[in-house]
C-alpha positions in Angstrom: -15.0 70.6 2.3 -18.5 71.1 1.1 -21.7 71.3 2.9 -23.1 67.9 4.5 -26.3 69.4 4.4 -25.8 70.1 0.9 -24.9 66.8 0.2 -28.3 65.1 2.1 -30.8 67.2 0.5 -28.9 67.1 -3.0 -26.9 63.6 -3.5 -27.2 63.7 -7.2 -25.2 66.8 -7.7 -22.1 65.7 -6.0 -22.5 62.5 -7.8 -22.4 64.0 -11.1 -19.7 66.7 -9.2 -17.0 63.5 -8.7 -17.8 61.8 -11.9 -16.8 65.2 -13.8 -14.1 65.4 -12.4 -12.9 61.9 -13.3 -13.1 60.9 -9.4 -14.7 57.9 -7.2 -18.7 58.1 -7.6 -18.8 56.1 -4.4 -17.6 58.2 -2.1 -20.4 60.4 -2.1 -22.5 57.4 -0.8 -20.0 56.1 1.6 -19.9 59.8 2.8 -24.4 59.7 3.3 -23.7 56.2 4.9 -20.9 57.2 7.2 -22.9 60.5 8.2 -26.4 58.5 8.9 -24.2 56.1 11.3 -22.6 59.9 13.4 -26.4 61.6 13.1 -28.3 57.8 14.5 -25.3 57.1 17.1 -25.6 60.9 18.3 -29.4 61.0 18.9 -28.8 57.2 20.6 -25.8 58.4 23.1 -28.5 61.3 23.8 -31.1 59.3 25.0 -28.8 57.2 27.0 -27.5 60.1 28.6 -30.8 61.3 29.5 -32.1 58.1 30.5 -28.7 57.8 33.1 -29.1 61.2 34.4 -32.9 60.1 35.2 -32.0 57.0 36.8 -29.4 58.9 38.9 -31.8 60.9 40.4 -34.1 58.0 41.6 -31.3 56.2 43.0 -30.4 58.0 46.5 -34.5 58.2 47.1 -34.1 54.1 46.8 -33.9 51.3 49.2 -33.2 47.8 49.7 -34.1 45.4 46.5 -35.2 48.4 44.3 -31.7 50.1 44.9 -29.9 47.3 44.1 -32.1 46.9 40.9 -31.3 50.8 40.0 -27.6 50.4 40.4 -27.1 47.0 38.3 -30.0 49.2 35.7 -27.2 51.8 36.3 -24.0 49.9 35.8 -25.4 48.9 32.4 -26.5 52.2 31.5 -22.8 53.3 31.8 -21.6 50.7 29.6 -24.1 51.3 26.9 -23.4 55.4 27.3 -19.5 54.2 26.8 -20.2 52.5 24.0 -22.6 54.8 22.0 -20.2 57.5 22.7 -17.1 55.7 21.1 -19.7 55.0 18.0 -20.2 58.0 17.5 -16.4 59.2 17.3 -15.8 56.8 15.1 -18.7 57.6 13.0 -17.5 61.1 13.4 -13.7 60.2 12.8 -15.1 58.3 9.1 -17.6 61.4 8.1 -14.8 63.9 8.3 -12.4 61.6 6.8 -14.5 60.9 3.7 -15.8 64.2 3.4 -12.0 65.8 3.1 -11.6 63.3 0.0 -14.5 64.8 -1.2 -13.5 67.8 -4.3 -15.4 70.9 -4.4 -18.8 70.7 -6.3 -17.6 71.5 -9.9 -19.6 74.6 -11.0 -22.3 74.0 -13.5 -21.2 75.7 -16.7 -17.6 74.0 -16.3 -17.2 71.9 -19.7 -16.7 68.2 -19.0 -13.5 66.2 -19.7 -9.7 66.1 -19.2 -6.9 68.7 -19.7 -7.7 68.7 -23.7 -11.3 69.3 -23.4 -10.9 72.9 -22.1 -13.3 75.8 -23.4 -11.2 78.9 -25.2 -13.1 81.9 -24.1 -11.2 85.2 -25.4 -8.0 85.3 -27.7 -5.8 88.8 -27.0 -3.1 90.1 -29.2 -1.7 89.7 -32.4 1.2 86.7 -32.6 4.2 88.0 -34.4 4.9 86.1 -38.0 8.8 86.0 -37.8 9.1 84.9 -40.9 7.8 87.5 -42.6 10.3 89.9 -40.2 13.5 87.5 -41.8 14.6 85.7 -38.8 14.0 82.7 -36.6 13.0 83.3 -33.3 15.2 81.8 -30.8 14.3 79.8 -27.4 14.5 82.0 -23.8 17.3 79.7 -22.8 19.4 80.8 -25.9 18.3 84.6 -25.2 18.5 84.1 -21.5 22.2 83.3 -22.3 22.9 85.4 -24.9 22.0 87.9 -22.4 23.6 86.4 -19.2 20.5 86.4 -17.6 20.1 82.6 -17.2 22.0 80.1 -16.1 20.6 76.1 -16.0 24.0 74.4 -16.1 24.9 76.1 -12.5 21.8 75.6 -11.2 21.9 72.2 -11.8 25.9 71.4 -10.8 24.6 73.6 -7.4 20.7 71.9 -6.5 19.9 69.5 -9.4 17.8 69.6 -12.3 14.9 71.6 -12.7 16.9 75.0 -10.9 18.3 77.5 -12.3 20.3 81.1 -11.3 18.6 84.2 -13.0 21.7 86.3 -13.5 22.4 90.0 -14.1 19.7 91.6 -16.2 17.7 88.1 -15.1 17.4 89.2 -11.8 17.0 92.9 -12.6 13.9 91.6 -14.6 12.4 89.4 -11.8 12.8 91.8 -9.7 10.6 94.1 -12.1 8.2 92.1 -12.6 7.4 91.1 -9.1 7.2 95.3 -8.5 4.9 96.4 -11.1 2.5 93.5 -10.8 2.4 94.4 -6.9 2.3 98.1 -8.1 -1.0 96.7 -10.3 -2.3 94.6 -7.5 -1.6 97.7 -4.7 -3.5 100.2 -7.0 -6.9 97.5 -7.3 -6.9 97.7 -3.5 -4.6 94.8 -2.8 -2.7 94.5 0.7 1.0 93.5 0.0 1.7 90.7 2.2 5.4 88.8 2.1 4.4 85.2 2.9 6.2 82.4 5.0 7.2 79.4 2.9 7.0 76.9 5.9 3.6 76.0 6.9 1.7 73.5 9.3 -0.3 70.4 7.9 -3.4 72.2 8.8 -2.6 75.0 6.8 -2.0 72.6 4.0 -4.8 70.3 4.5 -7.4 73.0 4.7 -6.2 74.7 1.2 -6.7 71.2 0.1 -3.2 70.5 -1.2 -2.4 67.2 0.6 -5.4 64.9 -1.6 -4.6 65.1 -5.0 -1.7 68.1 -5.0 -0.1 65.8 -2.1 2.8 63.5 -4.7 3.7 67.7 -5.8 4.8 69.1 -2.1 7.5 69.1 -0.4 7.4 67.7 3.2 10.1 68.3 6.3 9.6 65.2 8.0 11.2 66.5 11.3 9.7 69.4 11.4 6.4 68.5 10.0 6.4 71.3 8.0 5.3 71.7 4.4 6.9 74.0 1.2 3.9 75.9 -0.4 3.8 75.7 -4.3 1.8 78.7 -3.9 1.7 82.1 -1.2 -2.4 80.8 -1.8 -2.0 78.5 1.4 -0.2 80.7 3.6 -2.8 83.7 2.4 -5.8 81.0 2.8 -4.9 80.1 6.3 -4.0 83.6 7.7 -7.8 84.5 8.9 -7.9 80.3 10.0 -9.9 80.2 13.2 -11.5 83.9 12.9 -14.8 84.9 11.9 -15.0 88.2 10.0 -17.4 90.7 9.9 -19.1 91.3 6.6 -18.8 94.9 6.2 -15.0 94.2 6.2 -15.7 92.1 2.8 -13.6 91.7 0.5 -10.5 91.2 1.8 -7.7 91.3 -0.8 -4.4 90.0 -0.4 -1.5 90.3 -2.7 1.5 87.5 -1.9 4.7 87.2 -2.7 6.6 84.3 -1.9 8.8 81.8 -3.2 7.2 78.5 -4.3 8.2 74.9 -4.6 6.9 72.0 -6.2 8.2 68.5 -6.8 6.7 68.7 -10.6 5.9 64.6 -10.2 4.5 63.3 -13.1 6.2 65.7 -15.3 9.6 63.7 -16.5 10.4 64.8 -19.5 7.9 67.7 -19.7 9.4 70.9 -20.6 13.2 69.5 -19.2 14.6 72.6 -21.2 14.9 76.3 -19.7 13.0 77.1 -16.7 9.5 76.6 -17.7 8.9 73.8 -15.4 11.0 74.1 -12.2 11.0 73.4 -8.5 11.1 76.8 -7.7 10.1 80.5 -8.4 8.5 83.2 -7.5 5.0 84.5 -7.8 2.9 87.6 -7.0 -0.2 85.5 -5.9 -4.3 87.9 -5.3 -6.1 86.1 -2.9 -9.7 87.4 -1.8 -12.2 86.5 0.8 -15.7 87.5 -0.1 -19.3 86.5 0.6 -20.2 83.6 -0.8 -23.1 85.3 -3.2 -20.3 87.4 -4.4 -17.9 84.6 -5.3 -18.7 84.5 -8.9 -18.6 88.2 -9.8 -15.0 88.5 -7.9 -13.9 85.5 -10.0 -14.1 87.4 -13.2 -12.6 90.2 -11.3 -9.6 88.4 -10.9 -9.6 87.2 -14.1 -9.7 91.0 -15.6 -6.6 91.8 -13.3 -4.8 89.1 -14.9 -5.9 90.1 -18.4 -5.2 93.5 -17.8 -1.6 92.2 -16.2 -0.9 90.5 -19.6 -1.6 93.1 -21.9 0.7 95.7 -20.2 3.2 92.6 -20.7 2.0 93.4 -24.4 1.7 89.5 -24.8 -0.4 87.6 -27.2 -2.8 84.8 -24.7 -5.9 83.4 -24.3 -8.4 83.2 -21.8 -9.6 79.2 -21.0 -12.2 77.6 -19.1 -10.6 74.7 -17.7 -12.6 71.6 -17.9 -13.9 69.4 -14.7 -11.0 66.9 -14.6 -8.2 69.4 -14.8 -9.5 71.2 -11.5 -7.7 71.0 -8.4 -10.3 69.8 -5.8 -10.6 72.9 -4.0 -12.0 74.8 -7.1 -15.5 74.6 -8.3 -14.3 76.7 -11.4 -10.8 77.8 -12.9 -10.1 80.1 -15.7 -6.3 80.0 -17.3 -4.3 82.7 -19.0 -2.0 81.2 -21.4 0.5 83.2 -23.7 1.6 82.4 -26.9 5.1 80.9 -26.8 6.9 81.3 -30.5 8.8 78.5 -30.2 7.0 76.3 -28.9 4.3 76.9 -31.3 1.3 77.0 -29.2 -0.1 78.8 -26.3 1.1 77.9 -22.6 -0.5 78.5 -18.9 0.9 81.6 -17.6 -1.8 82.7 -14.8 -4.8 80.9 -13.3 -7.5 81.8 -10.9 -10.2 79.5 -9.3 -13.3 80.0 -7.3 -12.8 78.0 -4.1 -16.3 78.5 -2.7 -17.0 78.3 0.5 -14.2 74.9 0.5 -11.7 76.1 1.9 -13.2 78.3 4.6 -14.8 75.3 6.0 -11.6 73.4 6.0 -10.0 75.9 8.1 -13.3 77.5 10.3 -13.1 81.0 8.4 -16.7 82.6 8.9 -17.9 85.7 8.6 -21.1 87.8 10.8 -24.0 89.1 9.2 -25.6 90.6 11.4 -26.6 87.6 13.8 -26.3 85.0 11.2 -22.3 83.1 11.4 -21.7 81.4 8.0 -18.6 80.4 5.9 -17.4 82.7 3.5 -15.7 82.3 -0.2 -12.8 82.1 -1.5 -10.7 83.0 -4.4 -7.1 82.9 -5.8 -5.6 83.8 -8.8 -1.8 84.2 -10.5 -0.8 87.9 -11.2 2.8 86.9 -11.9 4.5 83.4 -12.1 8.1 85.1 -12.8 10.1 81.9 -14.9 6.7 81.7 -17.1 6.9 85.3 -17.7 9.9 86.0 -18.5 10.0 82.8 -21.1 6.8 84.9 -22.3 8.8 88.3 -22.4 12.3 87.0 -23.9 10.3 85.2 -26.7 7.4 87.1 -27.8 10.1 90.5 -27.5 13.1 89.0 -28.6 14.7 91.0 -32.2 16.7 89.6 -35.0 20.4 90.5 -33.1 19.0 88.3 -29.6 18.5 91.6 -28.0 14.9 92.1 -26.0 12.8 94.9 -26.5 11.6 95.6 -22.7 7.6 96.2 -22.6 6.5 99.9 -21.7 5.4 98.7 -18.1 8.5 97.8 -16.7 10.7 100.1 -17.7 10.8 102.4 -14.9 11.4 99.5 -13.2 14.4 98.9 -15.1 15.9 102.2 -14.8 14.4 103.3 -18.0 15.9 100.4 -20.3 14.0 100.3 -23.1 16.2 97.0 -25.0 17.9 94.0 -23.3 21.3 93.7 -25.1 23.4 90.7 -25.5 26.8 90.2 -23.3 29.9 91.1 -25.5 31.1 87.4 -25.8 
C-alpha cells in the first residue's frame, strides 16, 4: 500500500498513477473521502472521551438534582462515545479497504500504455540466420522429443493440459539450470533459501497478488491456503512483522520453489510445449533495501539477470514495461526476453520490479535508523524461470541433426556434456 500521507499532500500524482495504469481514477478520491471521515471521527471519539472522563470525576463530588443531571449528561455521553467509536471503525475498515485496491505509484520515467507500448532499452547477442546455416530450426517440443527430454502427452493423460514431465536429459538440464543460477546468485551475495509453496492469505494479500493477480492463484478452500506463482511471496513475507536494522541492509534472498498459476486469460496462448504452464520452477532474487536505495538495486538485479542470460549465450533484450502491464505492487518493471527462432520474435524470460516501500507496508516490515522506524523497499526479480529457459536453450542451440549444443556454463553441471544427442529411435 502506499503512503496516506503521500496521497493527502499529493492527490494528483496517484491520480495520474491509476490512470497510467489503465485503473479507476476515482478511487483515489474515494480513498481522501473515506480517510477525512477515520481522521474527523477519531479527533470526535477523542473529545468525547475526554469530555466523559471529566464528567466522571464531577459525579461522586455531586448531590441531589445536579447528580441526577450528571448521570442522565453521562448516560448520553456513553451512547455518543459508542457511537463515534463504531464510526470510526468503519471509517477505518473503508480506508484500509480502498487503500489495498490502490496499485503502487507507477514510477515517473515508466512509458505510458498497454503491453505493446513497452520501451526496448538494450538488444544482446547476435540471432542465428539458419538459413544461411541450410536447415530449419525446429520447435523445443520436437527437440524436447527428439531428445526424450519432454513429454506433454503424459503430462496431460496424468494432470491435464498445460503440464508436462521433463524426462531424462530434461531433468538433468532443469536440474542444471536451477544450480548454476543459484551458484550465480550465491557468489553476488545471495542467501539460498528453499521456499514453502503453501502460504496464508496475509502472506498473499500483502505481496499484493489477491487484487489483480487474484483470477491467476490457486486457492485450498479448506485449508485457506494459497499456491504461490512465485518463491517472491513466501520470500516477501518472511521478515512480515519484524523491523530490521539498517546496518543489516540489503538483505538478499535467492528462492527456489515450485510455482503455480492458473494462466486465466490465456486460452489458446502458447497451448504448444511448455511455454505457458501451471507449473515450474524458478530461482527467484528477492532484496530488502532502504528505500533511497531502491532504484540503484533495481538495475542491480537487472545486471544479474543480463549477466545470467549471456552465460546462457542467448540473444534478448532488455524492456521497460509500460504502466498498464505492471502488477500493482511494482512502481517500475524491467523484462528480459530472449529471442525464440521459431516463434520469430523475442519472448519474456526474466523480470524484475521495484516494489517500493508497497509491500513492506502491507506486511509491517520496517527497518531502524538510528531512532527513526520507517518502511523499507522492496525488490524481486527472475534469475531462472526453468520451462522458459530451456525453450530458450533447445532453440537458440539446437544443430542441423536435432542435437543441442550445451552452453559453456552448465556443463560442469552436466557432467561435462558438451552436446545433447537425440534418443536412438
Amino acid at each position: 500500500m502506499i503512503d496516506l500521507r503521500l496521497l493527502r499532500e499529493d492527490p494528483d500524482r496517484a491520480r495520474a498513477s491509476q490512470r497510467a495504469r489503465g485503473e479507476d481514477v476515482a478511487l483515489v478520491d474515494s480513498l481522501l473521502s473515506a480517510d477525512e471521515r477515520r481522521r474527523s471521527s477519531g479527533v470526535r471519539f477523542d473529545e468525547l472521551r475526554a469530555e466523559q472522563k471529566a464528567l466522571g470525576k464531577l459525579i461522586p463530588k455531586a448531590a441531589g438534582d445536579e447528580k441526577a443531571e450528571l448521570l442522565k449528561k453521562a448516560s448520553q455521553l456513553a451512547a455518543d462515545v459508542k457511537a463515534a467509536d463504531a464510526e470510526r471503525d468503519a471509517a477505518d475498515a473503508e480506508t484500509q479497504e480502498l487503500l489495498l485496491r490502490l496499485g503502487n505509484l507507477v514510477h515517473p520515467d515508466v512509458p505510458v500504455g498497454g503491453e505493446e507500448d513497452f520501451v526496448t532499452l538494450e538488444t544482446h547477442g547476435t540471432i542465428r540466420d539458419f538459413a544461411a546455416e541450410g536447415f530449419a530450426p525446429k520447435d523445443h517440443l520436437e527437440l524436447g522429443q527428439l531428445l526424450g527430454a519432454i513429454d506433454v502427452e503424459r503430462g496431460a493423460k496424468v494432470s491435464g493440459s498445460r503440464f508436462y514431465f521433463l524426462t531424462g536429459v530434461g531433468a538433468l538440464l532443469e536440474l542444471a539450470l536451477v544450480n548454476a543460477a543459484m551458484a550465480q546468485a550465491t557468489a553476488a551475495g545471495f542467501t539460498p533459501m528453499l521456499t514453502p509453496a503453501l502460504v496464508r492469505p496475509q502472506s498473499m494479500a500483502g505481496t499484493g497478488f489477491l487484487g489483480q493477480a487474484a483470477q491467476d492463484v490457486y486457492h485450498l478452500d479448506k485449508d485457506d491456503l494459497y499456491l504461490v506463482g512465485t518463491s517472491e511471496v513466501a520470500l516477501a513475507a518472511y521478515h512480515m512483522d519484524e523491523i530490521l536494522d539498517a546496518d543489516k541492509l540489503p538483505l538478499r534472498y535467492a528462492g527456489f520453489s515450485p510455482c503455480f498459476r492458473r494462466e486465466a486469460g490465456s486460452h489458446g496462448k502458447d497451448t504448444r510445449g511448455i511455454f505457458r504452464v501451471h507449473q515450474f520452477d524458478k530461482v527467484e532474487m528477492f532484496s530488502y533495501v532502504a528505500p533511497e536505495d531502491s532504484q540503484a538495486e533495481h538495475q542491480r538485479l537487472l545486471d544479474w539477470e543480463k549477466q545470467w542470460l549471456t552465460a546462457l549465450e542467448l540473444p534478448f533484450r532488455v524492456i521497460d514495461v509500460a504502466s498498464g502491464d505492471l502488477g500493482s505492487s511494482a512502481a517500475r518493471k524491467f523484462d528480459c526476453e530472449a529471442w525464440i527462432p521459431t516463434q520469430g520474435k523475442y519472448r519474456e524470460l526474466t523480470s524484475t520490479s521495484d516494489c517500493t516501500e508497497f509491500q513492506s507496508r502491507r506486511l509491517s516490515i520496517r527497518m531502524r535508523d538510528g531512532k527513526q522506524v520507517k518502511p523499507l523497499a522492496t525488490l524481486n526479480g527472475t534469475l531462472c524461470a526453468v520451462p522458459r529457459t530451456i525453450v530458450a536453450i533447445l532453440e537458440n542451440h539446437q544443430l542441423a541433426d536435432g542435437s543441442v549444443r550445451v552452453p559453456e556454463v552448465l556443463r560442469p553441471y552436466l557432467g561435462g556434456r558438451e552436446v545433447l544427442e537425440p534418443q536412438a529411435k
